[in-house]
C-alpha positions in Angstrom: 66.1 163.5 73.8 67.7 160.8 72.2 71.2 162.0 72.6 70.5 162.7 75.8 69.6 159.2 76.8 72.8 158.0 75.1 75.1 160.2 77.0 73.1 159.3 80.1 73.7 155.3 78.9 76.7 156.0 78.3 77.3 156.9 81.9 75.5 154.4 83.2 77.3 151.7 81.4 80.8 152.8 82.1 80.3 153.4 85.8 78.9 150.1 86.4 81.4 147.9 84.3 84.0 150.2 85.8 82.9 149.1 89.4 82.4 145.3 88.7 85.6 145.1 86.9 87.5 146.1 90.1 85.4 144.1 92.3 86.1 141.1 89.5 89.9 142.1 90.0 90.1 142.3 93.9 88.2 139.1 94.3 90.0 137.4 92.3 93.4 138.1 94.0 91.9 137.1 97.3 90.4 133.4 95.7 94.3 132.8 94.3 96.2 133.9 97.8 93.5 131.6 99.1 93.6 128.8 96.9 97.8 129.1 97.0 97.8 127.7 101.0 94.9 124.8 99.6 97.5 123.9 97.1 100.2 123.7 99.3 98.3 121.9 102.0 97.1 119.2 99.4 100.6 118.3 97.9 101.9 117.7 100.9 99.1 115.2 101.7 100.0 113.7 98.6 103.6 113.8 99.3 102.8 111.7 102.8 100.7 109.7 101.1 103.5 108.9 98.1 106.1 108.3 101.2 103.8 105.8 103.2 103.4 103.6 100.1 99.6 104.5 99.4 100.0 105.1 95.9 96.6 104.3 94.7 95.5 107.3 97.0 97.6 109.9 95.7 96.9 108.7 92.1 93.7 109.8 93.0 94.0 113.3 95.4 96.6 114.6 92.0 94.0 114.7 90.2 92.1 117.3 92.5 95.3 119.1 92.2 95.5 119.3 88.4 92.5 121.0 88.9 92.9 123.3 91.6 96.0 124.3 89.6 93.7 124.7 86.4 91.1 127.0 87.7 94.2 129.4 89.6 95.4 129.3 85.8 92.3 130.6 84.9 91.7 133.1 87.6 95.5 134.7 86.3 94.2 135.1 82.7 90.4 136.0 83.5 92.7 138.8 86.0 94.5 140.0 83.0 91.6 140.6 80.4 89.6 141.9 83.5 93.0 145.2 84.1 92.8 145.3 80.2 88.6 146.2 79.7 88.9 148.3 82.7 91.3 150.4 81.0 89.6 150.5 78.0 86.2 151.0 78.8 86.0 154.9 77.5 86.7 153.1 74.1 83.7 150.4 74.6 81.2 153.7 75.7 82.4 155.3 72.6 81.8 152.5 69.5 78.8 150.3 69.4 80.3 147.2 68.0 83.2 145.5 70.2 86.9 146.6 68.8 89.4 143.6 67.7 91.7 143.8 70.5 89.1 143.2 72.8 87.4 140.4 71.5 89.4 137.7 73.2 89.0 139.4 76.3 85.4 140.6 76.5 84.3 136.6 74.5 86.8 135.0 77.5 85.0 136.5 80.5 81.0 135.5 79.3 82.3 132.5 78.7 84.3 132.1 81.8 81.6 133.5 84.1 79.2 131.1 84.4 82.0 128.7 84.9 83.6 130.4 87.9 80.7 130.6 90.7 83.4 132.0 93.2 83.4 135.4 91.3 79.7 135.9 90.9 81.2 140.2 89.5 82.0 138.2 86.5 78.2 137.5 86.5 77.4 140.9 86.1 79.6 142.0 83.6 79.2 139.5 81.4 74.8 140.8 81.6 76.3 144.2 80.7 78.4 143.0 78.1 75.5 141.2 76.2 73.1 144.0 76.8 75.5 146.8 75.3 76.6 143.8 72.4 73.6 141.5 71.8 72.6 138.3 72.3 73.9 136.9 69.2 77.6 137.7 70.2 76.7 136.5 74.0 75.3 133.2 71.9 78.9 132.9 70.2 81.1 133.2 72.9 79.2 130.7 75.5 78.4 128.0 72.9 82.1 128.5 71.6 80.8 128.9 68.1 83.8 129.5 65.5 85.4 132.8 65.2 83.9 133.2 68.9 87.5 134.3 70.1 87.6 132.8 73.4 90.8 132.1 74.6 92.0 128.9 73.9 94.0 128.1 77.4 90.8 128.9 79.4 88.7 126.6 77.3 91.5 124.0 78.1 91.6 124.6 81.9 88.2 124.8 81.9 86.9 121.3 80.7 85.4 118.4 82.9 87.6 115.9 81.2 90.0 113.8 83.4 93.6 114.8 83.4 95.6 112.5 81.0 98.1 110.3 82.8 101.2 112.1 81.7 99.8 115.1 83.4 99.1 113.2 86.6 102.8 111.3 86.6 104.5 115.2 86.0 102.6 116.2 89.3 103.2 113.3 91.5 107.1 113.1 90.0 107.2 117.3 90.8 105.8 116.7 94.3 108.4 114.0 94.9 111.1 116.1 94.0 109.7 119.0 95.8 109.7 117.3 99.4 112.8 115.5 98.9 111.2 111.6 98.5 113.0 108.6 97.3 109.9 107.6 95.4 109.9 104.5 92.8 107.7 105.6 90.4 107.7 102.1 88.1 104.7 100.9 89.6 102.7 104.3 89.0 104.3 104.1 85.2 102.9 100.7 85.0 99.1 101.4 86.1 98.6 104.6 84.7 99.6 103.2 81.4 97.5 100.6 81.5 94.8 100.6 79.0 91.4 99.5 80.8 88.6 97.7 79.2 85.5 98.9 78.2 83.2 97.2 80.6 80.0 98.3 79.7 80.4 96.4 75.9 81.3 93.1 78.2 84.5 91.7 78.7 86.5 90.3 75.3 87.0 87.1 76.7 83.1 86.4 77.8 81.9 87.9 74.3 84.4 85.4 72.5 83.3 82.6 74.5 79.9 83.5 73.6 80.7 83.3 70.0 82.7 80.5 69.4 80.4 77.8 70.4 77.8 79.3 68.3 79.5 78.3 65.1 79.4 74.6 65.0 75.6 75.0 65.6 75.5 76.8 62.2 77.2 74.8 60.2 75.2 71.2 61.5 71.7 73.2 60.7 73.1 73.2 57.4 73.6 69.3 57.5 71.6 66.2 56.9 71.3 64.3 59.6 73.5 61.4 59.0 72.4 57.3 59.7 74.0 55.3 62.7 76.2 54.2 60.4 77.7 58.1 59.6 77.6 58.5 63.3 80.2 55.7 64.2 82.6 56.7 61.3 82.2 60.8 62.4 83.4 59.1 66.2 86.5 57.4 65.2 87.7 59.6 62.3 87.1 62.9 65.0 87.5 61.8 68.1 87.6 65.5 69.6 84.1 66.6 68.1 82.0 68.9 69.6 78.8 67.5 71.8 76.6 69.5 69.5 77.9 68.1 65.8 76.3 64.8 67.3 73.0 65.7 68.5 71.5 65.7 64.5 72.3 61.9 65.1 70.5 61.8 68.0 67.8 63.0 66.6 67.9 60.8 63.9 67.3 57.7 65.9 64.3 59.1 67.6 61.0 57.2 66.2 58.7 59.1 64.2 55.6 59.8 64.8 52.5 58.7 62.3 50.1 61.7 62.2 47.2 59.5 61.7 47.8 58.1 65.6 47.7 61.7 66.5 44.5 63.1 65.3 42.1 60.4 67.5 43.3 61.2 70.2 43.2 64.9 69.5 39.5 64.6 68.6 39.1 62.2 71.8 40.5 65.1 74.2 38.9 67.9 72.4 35.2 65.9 73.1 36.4 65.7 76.5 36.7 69.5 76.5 33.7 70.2 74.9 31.3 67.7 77.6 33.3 69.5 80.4 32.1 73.1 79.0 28.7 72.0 78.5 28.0 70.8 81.8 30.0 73.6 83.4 27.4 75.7 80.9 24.2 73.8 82.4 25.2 74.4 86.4 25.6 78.0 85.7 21.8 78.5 84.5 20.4 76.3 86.9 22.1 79.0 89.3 20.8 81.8 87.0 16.8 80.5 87.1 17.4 79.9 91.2 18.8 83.0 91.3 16.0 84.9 89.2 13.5 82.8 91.2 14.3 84.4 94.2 14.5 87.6 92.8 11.0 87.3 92.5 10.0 86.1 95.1 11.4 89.3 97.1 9.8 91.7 94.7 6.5 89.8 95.6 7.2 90.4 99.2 8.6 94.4 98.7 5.4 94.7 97.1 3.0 93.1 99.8 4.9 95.2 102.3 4.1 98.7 100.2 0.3 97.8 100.4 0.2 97.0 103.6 1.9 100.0 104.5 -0.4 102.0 102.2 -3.1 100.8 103.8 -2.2 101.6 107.5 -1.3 105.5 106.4 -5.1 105.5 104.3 
């Protein structure tokens, strides 16, 4: 029975992967003719966009067509390994662990498939593949673990990173040469090799601004306070001072303050305090006994009414 079943796996696996291979393959084909016109249609908005001076826009569109031109790139290779499985798939019904030359291939398409929602065959095969392999190898080749041997120009293509601006000038220069444009590309040089700044640390000049006034605050907690006298010789020897350098004189000249004067009148206000709370205390339980009084006063009443009511019913 069990060589039965594995001749009858056997089967099963090699019709199916042969059948979603060549829908893979014919897909495919259709999504590049298809994507081909897109192509075409965008670069020539960008070339009308480079020849009405709106540079800024097409800065901006080239990089939708860096990636339109990534994922055709892809589609090409994925196409490739796709003709090369098919061919050999007698030789992956035949061994149990996945042959060398087919490593790149079979590791490129699981980790390709999830990636490329247009060719949901790829899906499929890449659920055979790690059913007939395991999920330790499907692991490897999605989380590009090393030695995974997924194709390095597919992992390349296929990354969410922003085009570098060499790739973008090649483009726009290649779309200006294509459609014939006397374009002067100094100005796109100029901003696409700017370096911006890393707004979300703060601006350099803010943060500097921030920190230099901080210094001379350091170095005067360090300081005595100087007499009046100090603090006419500081003026004329350094007439461009800082503001804050002269505040410990300032300070200096204030009077001081005896802490004997302080605690009378401390004691005086917390007396104060202490009569306020005490006749604030005495109002509320004259409210508590009026309040208690008339409590029972009703249950005198509630109980007059129970007898009387007692004595109708008897």
């Amino acid at each position: 029975m069990s060589l039965l079943n594995q001749l009858f796996n056997r089967g099963v696996f090699g019709s199916k992967c042969k059948t979603c291979l060549n829908l893979a393959i014919s897909r495919i084909k259709l999504l590049q003719n298809k994507r081909d016109l897109q192509l075409k249609h965008m670069r020539k908005e960008i070339a009308q966009f480079l020849q009405a001076g709106q540079e800024a826009i097409a800065r901006i569109r080239v990089e939708h067509v860096i990636r339109e031109q990534n994922i055709r790139a892809v589609y090409e290779i994925l196409e490739l390994f796709c003709e090369f499985v098919l061919v050999r798939v007698p030789i992956l019904e035949s061994q149990k662990e996945c042959p060398a030359e087919l490593r790149e291939a079979i590791a490129s398409i699981i980790f390709a498939a999830p990636r490329c929602s247009e060719v949901p065959d790829l899906l499929q095969i890449k659920n055979l593949l790690a059913a007939k392999y395991g999920k330790e190898f499907n692991m490897a080749a999605s989380e590009l673990r090393p030695d995974s041997g997924v194709n390095r120009a597919i992992i390349e293509r296929l990354s969410v990173r922003a085009p570098p601006a060499e790739a973008r000038l090649k483009v726009l220069k290649e779309i200006a040469q294509e459609f014939s444009l006397e374009w002067d590309s100094s100005n796109t040089e100029a901003e696409l090799g700017k370096k911006h700044e890393d707004l979300l640390g703060g601006s350099k000049e803010i943060m500097a601004d921030a920190i230099l006034p901080q210094a001379p605050t350091k170095q005067s907690s360090h300081l005595s306070p100087p007499s009046n006298g100090a603090h006419s010789t500081l003026n004329t020897d350094n007439k461009q001072g800082s503001h804050r350098l002269e505040a410990p004189a300032v300070v200096s000249n204030m009077p001081r303050v005896n802490a004997n004067e302080i605690e009378p009148s401390i004691r005086n206000y917390m007396a104060d305090v202490q009569r306020e709370t005490t006749s604030q205390s005495s109002d509320v339980l004259e409210r508590a006994r009026v309040a208690i009084a008339s409590a029972e006063r009703a249950t005198i009443a509630a109980r007059a009414a129970a007898e009387l009511v007692n004595v109708q019913f008897g």
